[in-house]
PLY file of the C-alpha trace (Angstrom):
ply
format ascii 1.0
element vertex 277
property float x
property float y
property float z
element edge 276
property int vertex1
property int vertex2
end_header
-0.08 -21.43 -7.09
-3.83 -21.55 -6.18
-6.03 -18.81 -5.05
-5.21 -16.33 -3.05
-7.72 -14.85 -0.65
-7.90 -11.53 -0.98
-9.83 -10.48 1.78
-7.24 -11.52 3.95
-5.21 -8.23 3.01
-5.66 -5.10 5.74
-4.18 -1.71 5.29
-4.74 -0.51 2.22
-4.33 2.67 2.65
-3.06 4.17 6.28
-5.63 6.61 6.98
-8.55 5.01 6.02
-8.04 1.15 7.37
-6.04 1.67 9.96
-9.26 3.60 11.71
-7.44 6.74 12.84
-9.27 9.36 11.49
-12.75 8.85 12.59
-12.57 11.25 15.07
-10.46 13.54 13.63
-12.80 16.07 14.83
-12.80 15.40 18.17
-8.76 15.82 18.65
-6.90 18.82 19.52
-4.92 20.68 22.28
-6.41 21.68 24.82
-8.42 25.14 24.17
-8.71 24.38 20.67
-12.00 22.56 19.96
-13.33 22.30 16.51
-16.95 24.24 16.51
-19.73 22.87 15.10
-19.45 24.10 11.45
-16.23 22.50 11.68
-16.98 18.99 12.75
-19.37 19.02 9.33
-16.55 20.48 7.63
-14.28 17.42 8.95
-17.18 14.80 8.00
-17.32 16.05 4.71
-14.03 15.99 3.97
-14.20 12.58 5.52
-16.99 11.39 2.76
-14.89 13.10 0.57
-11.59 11.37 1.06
-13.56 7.87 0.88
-14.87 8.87 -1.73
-11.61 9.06 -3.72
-12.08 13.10 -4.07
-8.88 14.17 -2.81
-8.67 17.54 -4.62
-12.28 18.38 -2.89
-11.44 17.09 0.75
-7.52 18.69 0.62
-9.34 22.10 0.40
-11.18 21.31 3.34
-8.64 20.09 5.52
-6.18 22.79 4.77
-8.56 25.73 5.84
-8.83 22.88 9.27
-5.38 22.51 9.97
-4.49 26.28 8.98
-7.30 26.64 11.99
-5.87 23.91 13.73
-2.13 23.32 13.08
-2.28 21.19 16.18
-4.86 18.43 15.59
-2.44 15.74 14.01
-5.40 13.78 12.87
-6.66 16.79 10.46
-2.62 17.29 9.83
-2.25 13.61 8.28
-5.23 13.63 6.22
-4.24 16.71 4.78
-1.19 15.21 4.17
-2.21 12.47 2.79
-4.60 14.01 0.70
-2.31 15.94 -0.71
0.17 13.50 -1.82
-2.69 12.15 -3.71
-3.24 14.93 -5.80
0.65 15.59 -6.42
0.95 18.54 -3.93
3.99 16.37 -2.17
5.82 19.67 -0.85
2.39 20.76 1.11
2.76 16.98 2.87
6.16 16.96 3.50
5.95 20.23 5.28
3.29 18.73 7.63
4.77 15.61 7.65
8.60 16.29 8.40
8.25 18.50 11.79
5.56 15.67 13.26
8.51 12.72 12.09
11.15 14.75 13.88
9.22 15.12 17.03
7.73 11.60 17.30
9.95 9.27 15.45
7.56 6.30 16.23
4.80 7.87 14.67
4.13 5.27 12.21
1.42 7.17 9.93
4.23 10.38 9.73
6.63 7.38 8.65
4.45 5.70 6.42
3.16 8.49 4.81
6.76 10.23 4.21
7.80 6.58 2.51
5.29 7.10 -0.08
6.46 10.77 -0.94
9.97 9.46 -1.08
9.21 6.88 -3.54
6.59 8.91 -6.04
9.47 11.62 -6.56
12.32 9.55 -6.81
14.34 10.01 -3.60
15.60 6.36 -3.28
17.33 6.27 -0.15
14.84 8.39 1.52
12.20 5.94 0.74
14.36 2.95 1.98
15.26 5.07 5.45
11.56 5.47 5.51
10.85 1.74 4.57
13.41 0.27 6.86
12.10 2.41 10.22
8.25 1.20 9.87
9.61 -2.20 9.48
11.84 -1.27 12.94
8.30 0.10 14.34
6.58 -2.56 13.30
9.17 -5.54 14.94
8.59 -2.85 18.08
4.67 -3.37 18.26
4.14 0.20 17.70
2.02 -0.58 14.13
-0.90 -2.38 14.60
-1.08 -6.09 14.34
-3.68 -6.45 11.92
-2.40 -3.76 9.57
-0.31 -6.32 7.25
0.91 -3.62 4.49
1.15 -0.12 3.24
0.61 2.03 0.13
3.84 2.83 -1.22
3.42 4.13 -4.58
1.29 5.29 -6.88
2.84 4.44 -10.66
1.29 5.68 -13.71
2.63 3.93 -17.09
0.84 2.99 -20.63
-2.43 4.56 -19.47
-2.26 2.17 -16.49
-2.28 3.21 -13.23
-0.49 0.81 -10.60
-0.75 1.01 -7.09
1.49 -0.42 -4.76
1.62 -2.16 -1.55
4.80 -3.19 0.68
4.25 -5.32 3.01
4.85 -5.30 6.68
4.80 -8.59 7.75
4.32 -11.39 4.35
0.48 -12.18 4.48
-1.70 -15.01 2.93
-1.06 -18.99 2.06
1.96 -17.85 -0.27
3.36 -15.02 1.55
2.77 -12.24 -0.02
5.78 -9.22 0.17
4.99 -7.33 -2.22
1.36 -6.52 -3.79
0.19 -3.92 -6.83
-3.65 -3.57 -8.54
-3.50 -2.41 -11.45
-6.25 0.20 -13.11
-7.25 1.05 -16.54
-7.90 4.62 -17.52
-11.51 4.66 -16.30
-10.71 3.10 -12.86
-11.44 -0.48 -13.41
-9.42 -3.06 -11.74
-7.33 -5.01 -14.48
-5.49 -7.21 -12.77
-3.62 -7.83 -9.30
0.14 -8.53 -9.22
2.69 -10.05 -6.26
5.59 -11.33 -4.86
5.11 -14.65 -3.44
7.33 -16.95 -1.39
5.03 -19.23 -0.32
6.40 -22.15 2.69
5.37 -25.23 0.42
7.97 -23.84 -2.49
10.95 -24.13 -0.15
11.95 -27.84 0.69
12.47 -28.23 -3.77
13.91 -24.51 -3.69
16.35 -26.35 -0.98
16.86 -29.38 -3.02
17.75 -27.42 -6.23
20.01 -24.70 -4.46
21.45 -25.64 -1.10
23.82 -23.22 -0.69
21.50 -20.40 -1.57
18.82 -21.79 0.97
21.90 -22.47 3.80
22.52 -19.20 3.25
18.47 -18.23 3.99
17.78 -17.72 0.66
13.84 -18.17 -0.17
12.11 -18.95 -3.81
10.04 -15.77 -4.71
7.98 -15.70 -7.47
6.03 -13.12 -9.46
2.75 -13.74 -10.33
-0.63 -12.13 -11.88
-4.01 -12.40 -11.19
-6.85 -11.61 -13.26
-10.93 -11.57 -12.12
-12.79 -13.73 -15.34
-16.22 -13.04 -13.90
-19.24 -14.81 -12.44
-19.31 -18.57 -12.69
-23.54 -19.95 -13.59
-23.24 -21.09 -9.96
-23.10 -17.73 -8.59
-19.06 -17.97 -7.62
-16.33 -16.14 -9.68
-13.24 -17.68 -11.63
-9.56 -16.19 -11.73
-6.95 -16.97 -14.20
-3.51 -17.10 -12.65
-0.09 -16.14 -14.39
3.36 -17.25 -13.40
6.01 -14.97 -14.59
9.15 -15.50 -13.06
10.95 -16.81 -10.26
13.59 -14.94 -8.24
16.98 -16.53 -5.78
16.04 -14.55 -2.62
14.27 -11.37 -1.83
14.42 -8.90 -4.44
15.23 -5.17 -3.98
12.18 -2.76 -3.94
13.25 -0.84 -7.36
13.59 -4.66 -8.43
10.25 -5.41 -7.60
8.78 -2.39 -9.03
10.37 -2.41 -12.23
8.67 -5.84 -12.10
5.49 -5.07 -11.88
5.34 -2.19 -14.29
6.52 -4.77 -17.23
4.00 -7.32 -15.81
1.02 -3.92 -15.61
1.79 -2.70 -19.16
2.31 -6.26 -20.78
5.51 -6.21 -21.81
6.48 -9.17 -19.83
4.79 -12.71 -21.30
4.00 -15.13 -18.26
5.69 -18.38 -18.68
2.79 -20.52 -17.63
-1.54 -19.71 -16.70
-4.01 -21.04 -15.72
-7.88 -20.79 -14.13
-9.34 -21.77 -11.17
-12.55 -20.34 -8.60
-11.46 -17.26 -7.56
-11.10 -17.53 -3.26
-13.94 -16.30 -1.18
0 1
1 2
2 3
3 4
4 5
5 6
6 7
7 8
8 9
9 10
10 11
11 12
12 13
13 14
14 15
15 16
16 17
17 18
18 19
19 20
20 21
21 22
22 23
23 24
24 25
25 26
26 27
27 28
28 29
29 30
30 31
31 32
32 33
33 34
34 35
35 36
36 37
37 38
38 39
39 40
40 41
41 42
42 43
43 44
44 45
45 46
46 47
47 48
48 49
49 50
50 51
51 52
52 53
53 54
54 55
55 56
56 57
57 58
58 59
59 60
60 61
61 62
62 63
63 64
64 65
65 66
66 67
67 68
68 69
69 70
70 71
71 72
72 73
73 74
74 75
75 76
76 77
77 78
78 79
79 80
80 81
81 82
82 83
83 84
84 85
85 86
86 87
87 88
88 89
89 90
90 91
91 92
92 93
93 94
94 95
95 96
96 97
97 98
98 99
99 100
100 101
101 102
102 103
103 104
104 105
105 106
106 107
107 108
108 109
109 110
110 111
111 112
112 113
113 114
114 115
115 116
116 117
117 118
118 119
119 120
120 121
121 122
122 123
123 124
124 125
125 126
126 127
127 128
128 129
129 130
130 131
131 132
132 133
133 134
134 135
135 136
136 137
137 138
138 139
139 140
140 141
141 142
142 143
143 144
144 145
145 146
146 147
147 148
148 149
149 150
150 151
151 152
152 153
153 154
154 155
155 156
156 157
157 158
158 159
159 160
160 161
161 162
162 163
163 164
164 165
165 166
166 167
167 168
168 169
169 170
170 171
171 172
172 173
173 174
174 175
175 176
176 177
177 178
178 179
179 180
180 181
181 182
182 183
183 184
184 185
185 186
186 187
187 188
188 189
189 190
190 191
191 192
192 193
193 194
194 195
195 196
196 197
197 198
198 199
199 200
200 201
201 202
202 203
203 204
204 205
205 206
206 207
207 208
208 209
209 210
210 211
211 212
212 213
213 214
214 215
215 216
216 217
217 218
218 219
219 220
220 221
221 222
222 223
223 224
224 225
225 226
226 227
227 228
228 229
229 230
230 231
231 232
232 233
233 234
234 235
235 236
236 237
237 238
238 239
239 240
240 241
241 242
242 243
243 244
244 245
245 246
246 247
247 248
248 249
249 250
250 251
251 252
252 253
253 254
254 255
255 256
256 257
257 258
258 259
259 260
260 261
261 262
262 263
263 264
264 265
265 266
266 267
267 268
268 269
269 270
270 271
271 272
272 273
273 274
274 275
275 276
């Protein structure tokens, strides 16, 4: 494998990339504007959501959807917020009732994936899972949002985030996508699930009946960020771990990545090349 590009990747988190809650302020029902103080309120919040404060803007948008239970923007950051910090009871509550009365709300579905698979409810998560891939097939997801925050895993001091995707993105597909932190927040490395087009004529050759059957290669692979280059560009070592016989089940995946994150899994091969712009 080469480099991939990671700016290519879009939705990152469904609030914040997927641009609905800029104007969380400005909807409500009818008869139920937000006054002034409270448009601040939501722009703080805002700042304080980007800002990775969850704790500080959950306060916020509690006392604005207690105010305004029917603004669903306010409502989903709230939620969201609050699955952040743990308070997954507080989202589901908000989160549940708008799923039930707009089954293709994709945010509501996306969001109540993620609670399902941070406490454990497995077929939950893969209802969940399965429906925004429905919604997605359906158009009602936007185009350019190519994955979602599933989980949040914390392990060995590491902190792993990590990303399903909706549609496989990038030069080697990418279904499956995790960034791992270290204690103080620092990006350590980025992991995936590859099964990139140019791997499949040999993955044919090697196992016809598994690619008559629509089998694909997948590999799992690490990347890690070496620094600046003396020319100004940026080098990236690249680690091979494994390769899978078809698609790989999500707790598959995720067990995965948590060996690959806390270094209990050795990479069979690496190596270093420019890092992609």
């Amino acid at each position: 494998m080469g480099a991939v590009k990671w700016s290519v990747v879009v939705g990152l988190a469904l609030s914040c990339s997927a641009g609905w809650g800029q104007d969380a302020g400005q909807s409500q029902a009818a008869g139920d504007a937000l006054t002034g103080a409270e448009q601040q309120q939501v722009q703080q919040a805002g700042q304080a959501f980007a800002a990775g404060k969850y704790a500080d803007a959950l306060v916020a948008y509690k006392a604005l959807h207690a105010a305004h239970p029917g603004n669903a923007q306010i409502a989903k950051f709230a939620a969201e917020a609050a699955i952040n910090v743990g308070e997954a009871q507080y989202a589901l509550g908000i989160l549940q009732p708008m799923a039930a009365a707009n089954p293709d709300d994709w945010q509501a579905t996306g969001l109540l994936a993620r609670i399902y698979a941070q406490t454990g409810d497995e077929k939950n998560r893969d209802a969940e899972m399965a429906h925004m891939a429905e919604l997605y097939q359906k158009g009602l997801i936007p185009a350019r949002l190519q994955q979602y925050l599933l989980e949040r895993v914390v392990a060995s001091g590491k902190t792993i985030m990590i990303w399903h995707s909706l549609v496989p993105w990038g030069n080697y597909k990418v279904y499956d996508y995790a960034r791992v932190f270290d204690g103080n927040g620092q990006l350590l490395m980025r992991i995936t699930l590859e099964s990139a087009d140019m791997d499949q004529a040999l993955f044919a050759k090697l196992h016809p009946e598994d690619a008559a059957a629509g089998k694909r290669q997948f590999s799992l692979d690490g990347y890690k960020d070496l620094g600046a280059t003396p020319d100004g560009g940026h080098r990236e070592m690249h680690l091979t771990y494994g390769f899978l016989v078809g698609e790989p089940a999500y707790d598959e995946v995720r067990a995965d990545f948590v060996k690959i994150a806390t270094g209990t899994w050795t990479p069979m091969s690496s190596n270093t090349h420019p890092a992609a712009q």
